[in-house]
Backbone as ProteinMPNN parsed JSONL, in Angstrom:
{"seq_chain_A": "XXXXXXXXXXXXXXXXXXXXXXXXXXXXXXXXXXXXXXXXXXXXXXXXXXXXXXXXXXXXXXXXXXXXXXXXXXXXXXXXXXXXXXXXXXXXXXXXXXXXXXXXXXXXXXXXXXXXXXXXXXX", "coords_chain_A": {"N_chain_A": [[-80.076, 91.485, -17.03], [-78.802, 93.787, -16.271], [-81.277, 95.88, -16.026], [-82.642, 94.64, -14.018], [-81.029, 95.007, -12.233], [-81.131, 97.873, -11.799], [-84.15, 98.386, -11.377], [-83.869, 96.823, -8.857], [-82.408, 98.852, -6.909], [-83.905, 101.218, -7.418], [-86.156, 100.163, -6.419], [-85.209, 100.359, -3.864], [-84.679, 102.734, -3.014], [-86.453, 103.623, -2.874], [-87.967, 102.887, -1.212], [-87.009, 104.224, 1.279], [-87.568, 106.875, 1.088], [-89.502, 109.519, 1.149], [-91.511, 109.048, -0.801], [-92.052, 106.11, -0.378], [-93.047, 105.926, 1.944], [-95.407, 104.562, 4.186], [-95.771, 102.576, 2.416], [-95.877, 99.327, 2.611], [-93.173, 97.069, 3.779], [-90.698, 94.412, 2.561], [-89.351, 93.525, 4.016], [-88.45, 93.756, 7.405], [-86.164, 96.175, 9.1], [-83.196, 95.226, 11.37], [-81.534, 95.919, 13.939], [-78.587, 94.518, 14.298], [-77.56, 93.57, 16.955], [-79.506, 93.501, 18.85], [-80.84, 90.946, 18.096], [-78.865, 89.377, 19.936], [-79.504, 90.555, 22.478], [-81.926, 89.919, 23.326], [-81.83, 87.297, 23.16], [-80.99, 86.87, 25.642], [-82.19, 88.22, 27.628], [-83.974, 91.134, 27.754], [-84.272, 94.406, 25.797], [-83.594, 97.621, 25.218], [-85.278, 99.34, 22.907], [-85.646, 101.606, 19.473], [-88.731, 101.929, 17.63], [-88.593, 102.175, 14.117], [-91.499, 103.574, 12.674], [-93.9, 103.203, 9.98], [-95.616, 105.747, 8.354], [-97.431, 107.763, 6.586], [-96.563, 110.491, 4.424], [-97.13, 113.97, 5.6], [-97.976, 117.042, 5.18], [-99.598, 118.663, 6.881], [-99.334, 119.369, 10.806], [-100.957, 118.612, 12.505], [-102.456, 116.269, 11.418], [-100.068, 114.543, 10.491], [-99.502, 113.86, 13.334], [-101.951, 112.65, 14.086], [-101.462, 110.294, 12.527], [-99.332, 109.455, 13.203], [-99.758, 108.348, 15.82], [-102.24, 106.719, 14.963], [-100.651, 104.532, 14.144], [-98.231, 103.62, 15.937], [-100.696, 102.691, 18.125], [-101.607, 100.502, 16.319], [-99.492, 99.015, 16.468], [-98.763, 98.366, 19.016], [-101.351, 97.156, 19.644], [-100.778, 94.609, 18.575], [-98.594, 93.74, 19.423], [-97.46, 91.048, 21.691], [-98.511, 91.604, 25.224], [-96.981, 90.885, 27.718], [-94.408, 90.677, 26.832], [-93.607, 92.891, 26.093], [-92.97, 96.538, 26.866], [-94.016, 99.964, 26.661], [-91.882, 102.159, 26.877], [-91.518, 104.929, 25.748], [-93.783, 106.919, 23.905], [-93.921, 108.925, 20.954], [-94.771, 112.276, 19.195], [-94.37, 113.592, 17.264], [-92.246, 112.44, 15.863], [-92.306, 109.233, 13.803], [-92.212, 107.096, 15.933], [-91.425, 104.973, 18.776], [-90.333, 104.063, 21.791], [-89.246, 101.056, 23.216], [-89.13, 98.382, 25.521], [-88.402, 95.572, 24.981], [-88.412, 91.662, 24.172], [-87.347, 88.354, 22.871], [-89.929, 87.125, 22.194], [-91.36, 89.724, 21.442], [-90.124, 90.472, 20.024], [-90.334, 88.993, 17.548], [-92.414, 89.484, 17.039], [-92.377, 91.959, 15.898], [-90.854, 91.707, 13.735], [-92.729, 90.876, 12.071], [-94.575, 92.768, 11.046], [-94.567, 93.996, 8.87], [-96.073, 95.576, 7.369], [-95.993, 98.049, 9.117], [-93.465, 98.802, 10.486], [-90.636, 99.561, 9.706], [-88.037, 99.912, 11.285], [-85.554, 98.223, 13.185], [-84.286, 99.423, 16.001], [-81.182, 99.744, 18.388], [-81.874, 101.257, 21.756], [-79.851, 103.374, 22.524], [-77.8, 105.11, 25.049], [-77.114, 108.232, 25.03], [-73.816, 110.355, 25.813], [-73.792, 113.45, 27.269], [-72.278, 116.341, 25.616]], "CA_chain_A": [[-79.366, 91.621, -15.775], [-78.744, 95.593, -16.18], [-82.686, 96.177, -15.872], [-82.831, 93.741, -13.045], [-80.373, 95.748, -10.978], [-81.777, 99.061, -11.863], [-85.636, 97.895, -10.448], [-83.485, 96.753, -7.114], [-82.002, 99.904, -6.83], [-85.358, 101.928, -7.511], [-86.958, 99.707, -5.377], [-84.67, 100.776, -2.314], [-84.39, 104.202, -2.93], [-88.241, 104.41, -2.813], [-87.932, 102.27, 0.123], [-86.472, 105.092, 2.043], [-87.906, 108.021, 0.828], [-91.232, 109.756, 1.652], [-92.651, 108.735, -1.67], [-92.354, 104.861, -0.355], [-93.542, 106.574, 3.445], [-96.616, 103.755, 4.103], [-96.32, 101.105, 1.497], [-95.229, 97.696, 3.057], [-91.502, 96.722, 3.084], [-90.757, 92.574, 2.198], [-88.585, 93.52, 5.515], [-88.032, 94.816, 8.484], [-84.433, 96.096, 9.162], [-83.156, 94.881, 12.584], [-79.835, 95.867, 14.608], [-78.137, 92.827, 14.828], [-77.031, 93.262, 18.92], [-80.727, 93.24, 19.217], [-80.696, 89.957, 18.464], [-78.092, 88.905, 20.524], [-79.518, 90.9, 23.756], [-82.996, 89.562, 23.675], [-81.739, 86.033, 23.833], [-80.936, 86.621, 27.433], [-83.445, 88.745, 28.301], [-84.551, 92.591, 27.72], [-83.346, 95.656, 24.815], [-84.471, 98.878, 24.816], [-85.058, 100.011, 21.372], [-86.24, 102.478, 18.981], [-88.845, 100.836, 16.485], [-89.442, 102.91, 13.273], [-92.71, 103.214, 12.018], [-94.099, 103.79, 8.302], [-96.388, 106.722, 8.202], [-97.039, 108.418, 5.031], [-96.454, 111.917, 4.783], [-98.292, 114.766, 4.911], [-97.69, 119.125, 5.512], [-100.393, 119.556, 7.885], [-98.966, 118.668, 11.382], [-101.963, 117.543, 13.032], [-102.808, 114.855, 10.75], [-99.111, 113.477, 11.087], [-99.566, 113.427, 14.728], [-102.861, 111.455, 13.745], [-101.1, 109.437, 11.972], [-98.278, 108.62, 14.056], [-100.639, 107.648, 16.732], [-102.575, 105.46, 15.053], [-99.406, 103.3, 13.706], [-98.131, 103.328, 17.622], [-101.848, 102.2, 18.572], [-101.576, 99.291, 16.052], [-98.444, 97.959, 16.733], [-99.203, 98.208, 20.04], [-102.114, 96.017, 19.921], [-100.189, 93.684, 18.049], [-97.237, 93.154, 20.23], [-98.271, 90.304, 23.188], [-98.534, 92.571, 26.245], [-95.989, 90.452, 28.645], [-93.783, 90.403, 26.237], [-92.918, 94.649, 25.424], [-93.306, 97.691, 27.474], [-93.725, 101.456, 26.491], [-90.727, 103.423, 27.52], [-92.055, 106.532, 25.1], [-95.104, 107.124, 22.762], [-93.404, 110.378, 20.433], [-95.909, 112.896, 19.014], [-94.286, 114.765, 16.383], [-91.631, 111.686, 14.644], [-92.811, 108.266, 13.54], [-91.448, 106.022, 16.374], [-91.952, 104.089, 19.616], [-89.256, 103.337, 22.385], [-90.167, 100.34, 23.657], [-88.292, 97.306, 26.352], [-89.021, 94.158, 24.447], [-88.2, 90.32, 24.921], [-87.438, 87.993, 21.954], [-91.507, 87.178, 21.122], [-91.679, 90.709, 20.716], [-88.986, 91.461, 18.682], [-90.178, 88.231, 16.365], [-93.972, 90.001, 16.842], [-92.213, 92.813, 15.498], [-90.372, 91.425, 12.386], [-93.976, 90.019, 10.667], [-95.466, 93.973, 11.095], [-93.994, 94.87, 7.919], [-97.095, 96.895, 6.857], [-96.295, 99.594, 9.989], [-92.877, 98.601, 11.223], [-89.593, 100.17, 8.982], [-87.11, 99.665, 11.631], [-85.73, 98.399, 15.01], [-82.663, 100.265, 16.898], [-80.837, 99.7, 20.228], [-81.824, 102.816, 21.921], [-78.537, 103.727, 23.293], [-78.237, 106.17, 25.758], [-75.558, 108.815, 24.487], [-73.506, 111.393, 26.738], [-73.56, 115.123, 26.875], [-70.813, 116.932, 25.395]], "C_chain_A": [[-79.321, 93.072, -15.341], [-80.263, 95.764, -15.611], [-82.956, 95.77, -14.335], [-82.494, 94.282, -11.851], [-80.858, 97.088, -10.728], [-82.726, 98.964, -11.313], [-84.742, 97.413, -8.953], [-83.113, 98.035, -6.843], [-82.942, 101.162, -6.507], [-85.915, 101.816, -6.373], [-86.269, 99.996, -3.754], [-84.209, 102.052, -2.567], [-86.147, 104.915, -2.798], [-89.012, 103.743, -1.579], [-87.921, 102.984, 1.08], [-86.679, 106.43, 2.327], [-89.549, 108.265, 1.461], [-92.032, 109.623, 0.157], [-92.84, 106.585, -1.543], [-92.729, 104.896, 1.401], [-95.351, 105.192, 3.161], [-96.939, 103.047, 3.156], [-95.159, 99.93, 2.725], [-93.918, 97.571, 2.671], [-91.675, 94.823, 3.195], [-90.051, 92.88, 3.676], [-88.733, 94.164, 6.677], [-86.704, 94.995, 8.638], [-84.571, 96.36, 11.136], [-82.281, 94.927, 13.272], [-79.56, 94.675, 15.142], [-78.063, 92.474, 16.119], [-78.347, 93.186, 18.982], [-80.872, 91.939, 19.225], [-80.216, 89.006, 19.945], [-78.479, 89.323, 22.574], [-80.511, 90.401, 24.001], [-82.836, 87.595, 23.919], [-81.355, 85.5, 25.111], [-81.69, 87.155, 27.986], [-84.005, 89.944, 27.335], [-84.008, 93.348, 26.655], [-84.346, 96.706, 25.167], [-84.426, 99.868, 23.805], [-85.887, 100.956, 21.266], [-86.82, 101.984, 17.9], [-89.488, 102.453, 15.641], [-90.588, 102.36, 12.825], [-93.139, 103.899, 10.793], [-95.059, 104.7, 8.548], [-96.429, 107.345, 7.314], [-97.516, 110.312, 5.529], [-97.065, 112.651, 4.903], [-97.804, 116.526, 5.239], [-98.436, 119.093, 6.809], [-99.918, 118.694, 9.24], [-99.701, 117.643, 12.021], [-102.492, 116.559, 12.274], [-101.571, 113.706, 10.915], [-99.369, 112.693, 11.999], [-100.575, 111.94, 14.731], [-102.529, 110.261, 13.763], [-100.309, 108.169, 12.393], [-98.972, 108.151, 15.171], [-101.775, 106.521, 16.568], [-101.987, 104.371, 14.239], [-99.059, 102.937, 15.293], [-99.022, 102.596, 18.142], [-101.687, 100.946, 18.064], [-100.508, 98.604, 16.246], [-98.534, 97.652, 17.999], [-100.089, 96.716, 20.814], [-101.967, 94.525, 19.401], [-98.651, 93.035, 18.919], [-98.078, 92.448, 21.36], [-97.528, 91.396, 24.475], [-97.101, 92.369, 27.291], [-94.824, 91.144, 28.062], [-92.9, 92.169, 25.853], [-93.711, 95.309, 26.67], [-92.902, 99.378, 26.751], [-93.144, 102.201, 27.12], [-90.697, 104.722, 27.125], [-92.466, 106.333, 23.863], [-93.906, 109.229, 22.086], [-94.719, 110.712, 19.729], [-95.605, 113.473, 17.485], [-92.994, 113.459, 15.235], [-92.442, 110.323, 15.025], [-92.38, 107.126, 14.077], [-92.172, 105.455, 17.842], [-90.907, 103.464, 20.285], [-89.882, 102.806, 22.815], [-88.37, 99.224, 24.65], [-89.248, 96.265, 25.698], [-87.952, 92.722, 24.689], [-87.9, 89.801, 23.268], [-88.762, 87.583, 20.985], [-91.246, 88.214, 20.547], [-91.132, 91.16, 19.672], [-89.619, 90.213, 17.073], [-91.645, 88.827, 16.036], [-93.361, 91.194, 15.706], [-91.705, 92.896, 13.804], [-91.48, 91.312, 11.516], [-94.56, 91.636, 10.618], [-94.949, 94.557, 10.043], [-95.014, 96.122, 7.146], [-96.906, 98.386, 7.995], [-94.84, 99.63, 10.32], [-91.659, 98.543, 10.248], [-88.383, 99.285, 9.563], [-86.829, 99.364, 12.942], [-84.756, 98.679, 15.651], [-82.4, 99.86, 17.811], [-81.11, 100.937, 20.19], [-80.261, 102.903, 22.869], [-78.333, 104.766, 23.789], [-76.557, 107.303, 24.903], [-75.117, 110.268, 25.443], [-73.428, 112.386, 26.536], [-72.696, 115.526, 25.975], [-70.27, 118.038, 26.11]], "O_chain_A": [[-79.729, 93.481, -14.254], [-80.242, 95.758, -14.38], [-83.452, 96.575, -13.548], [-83.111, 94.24, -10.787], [-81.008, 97.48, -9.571], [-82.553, 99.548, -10.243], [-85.24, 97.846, -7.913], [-84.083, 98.442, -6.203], [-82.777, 101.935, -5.563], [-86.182, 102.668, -5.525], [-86.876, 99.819, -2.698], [-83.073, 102.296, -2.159], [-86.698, 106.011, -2.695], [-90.141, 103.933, -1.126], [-88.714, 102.689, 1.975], [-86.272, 107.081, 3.289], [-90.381, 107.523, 1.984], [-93.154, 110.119, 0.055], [-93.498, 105.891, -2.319], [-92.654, 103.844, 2.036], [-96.085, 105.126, 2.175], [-98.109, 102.78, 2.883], [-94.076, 99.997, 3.305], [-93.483, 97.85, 1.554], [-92.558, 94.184, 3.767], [-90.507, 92.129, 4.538], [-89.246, 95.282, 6.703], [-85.968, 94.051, 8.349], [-85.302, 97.026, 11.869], [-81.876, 93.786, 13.494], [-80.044, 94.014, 16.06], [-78.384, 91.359, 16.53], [-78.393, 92.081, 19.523], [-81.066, 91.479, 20.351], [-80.877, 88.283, 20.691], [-78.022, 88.752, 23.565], [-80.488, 90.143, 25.205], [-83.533, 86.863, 24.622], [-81.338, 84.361, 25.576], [-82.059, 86.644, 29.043], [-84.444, 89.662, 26.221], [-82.896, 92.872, 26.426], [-85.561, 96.625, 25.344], [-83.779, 100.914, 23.777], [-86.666, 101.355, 22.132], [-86.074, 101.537, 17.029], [-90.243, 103.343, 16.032], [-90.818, 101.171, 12.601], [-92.793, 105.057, 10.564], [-95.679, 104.135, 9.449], [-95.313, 107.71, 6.945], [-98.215, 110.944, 6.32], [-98.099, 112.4, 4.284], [-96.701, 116.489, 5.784], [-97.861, 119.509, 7.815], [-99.984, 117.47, 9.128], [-99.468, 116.443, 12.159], [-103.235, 115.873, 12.976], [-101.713, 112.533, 11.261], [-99.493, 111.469, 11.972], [-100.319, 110.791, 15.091], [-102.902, 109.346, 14.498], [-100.345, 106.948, 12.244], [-98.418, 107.098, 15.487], [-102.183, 105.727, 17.415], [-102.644, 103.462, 13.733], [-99.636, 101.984, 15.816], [-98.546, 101.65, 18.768], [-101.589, 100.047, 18.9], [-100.643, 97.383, 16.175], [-98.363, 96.451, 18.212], [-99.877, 95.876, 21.688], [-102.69, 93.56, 19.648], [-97.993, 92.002, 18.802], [-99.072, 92.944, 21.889], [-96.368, 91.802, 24.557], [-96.341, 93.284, 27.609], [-94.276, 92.074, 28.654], [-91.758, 92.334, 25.424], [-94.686, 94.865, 27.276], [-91.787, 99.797, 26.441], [-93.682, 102.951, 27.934], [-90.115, 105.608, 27.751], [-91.868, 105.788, 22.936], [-93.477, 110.194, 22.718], [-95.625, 109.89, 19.588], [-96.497, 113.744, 16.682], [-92.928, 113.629, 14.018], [-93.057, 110.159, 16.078], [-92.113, 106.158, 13.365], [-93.394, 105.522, 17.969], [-90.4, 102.467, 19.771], [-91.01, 103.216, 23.09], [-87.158, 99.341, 24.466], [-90.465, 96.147, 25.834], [-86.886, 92.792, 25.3], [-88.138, 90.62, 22.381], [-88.852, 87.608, 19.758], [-90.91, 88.183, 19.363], [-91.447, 91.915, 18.752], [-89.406, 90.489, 15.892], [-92.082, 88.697, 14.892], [-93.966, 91.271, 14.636], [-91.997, 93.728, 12.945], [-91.35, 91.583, 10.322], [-95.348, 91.589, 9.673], [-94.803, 95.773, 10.161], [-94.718, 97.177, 6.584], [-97.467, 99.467, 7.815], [-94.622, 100.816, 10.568], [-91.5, 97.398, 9.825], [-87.811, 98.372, 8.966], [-87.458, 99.885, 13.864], [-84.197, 97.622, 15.939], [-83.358, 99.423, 18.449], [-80.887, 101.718, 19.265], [-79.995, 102.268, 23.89], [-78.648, 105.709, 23.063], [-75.448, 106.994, 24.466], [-75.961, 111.117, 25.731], [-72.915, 112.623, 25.442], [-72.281, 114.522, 25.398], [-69.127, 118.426, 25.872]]}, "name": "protein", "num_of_chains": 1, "seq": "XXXXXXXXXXXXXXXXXXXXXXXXXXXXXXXXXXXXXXXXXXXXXXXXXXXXXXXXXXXXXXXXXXXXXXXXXXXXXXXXXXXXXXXXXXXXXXXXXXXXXXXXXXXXXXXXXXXXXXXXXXX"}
């Protein structure tokens, strides 16, 4: 049992880190109101994407562009719109529908996480 919990534990701490940066998660993690907003219509989220690390920037960039590219071509077109491609972190605001968001759950090889983007006020 001890052992058992220790390997879960491992296993989500390497989940999170940049030494588990581009291996496959069994999940996607999904803000729950997301749910709840796409069953009437529209959200406008923030989807993380897995990219594995690297120093040199321009290869990130690479990198992060061609995770964006594939999820991209994997989401049905109607169904999501690009509200902002980022250059420099590993993400993708997007306006999606409930397909998309269920397109989005099976992408576990590119696709970490999915946020409400929420707009937030000055100070």
């Amino acid at each position: 049992m001890r052992v058992g919990v220790v390997a879960l534990l491992v296993t989500q701490i390497v989940g999170v880190t940049a030494l588990g940066a581009g291996m496959p998660r069994a999940d996607t993690m999904v803000d729950s109101e997301i749910r709840a907003l796409v069953r009437v219509g529209r959200a406008r989220v923030l989807v993380t994407l897995q990219v594995a690390e690297t120093s040199d920037p321009a290869q990130r960039a690479d990198a992060i562009g061609r995770a964006q590219d594939a999820v991209l071509a994997r989401l049905p077109s109607t169904h999501a719109s690009v509200v902002r491609r980022y250059e420099s972190i590993p993400m993708l605001a997007l306006e999606i529908d409930a397909t998309a968001l269920r397109a989005l759950e099976t992408m576990t090889d590119l696709v970490a996480g999915v946020k409400l983007d929420r707009a937030v006020k000055p100070q």
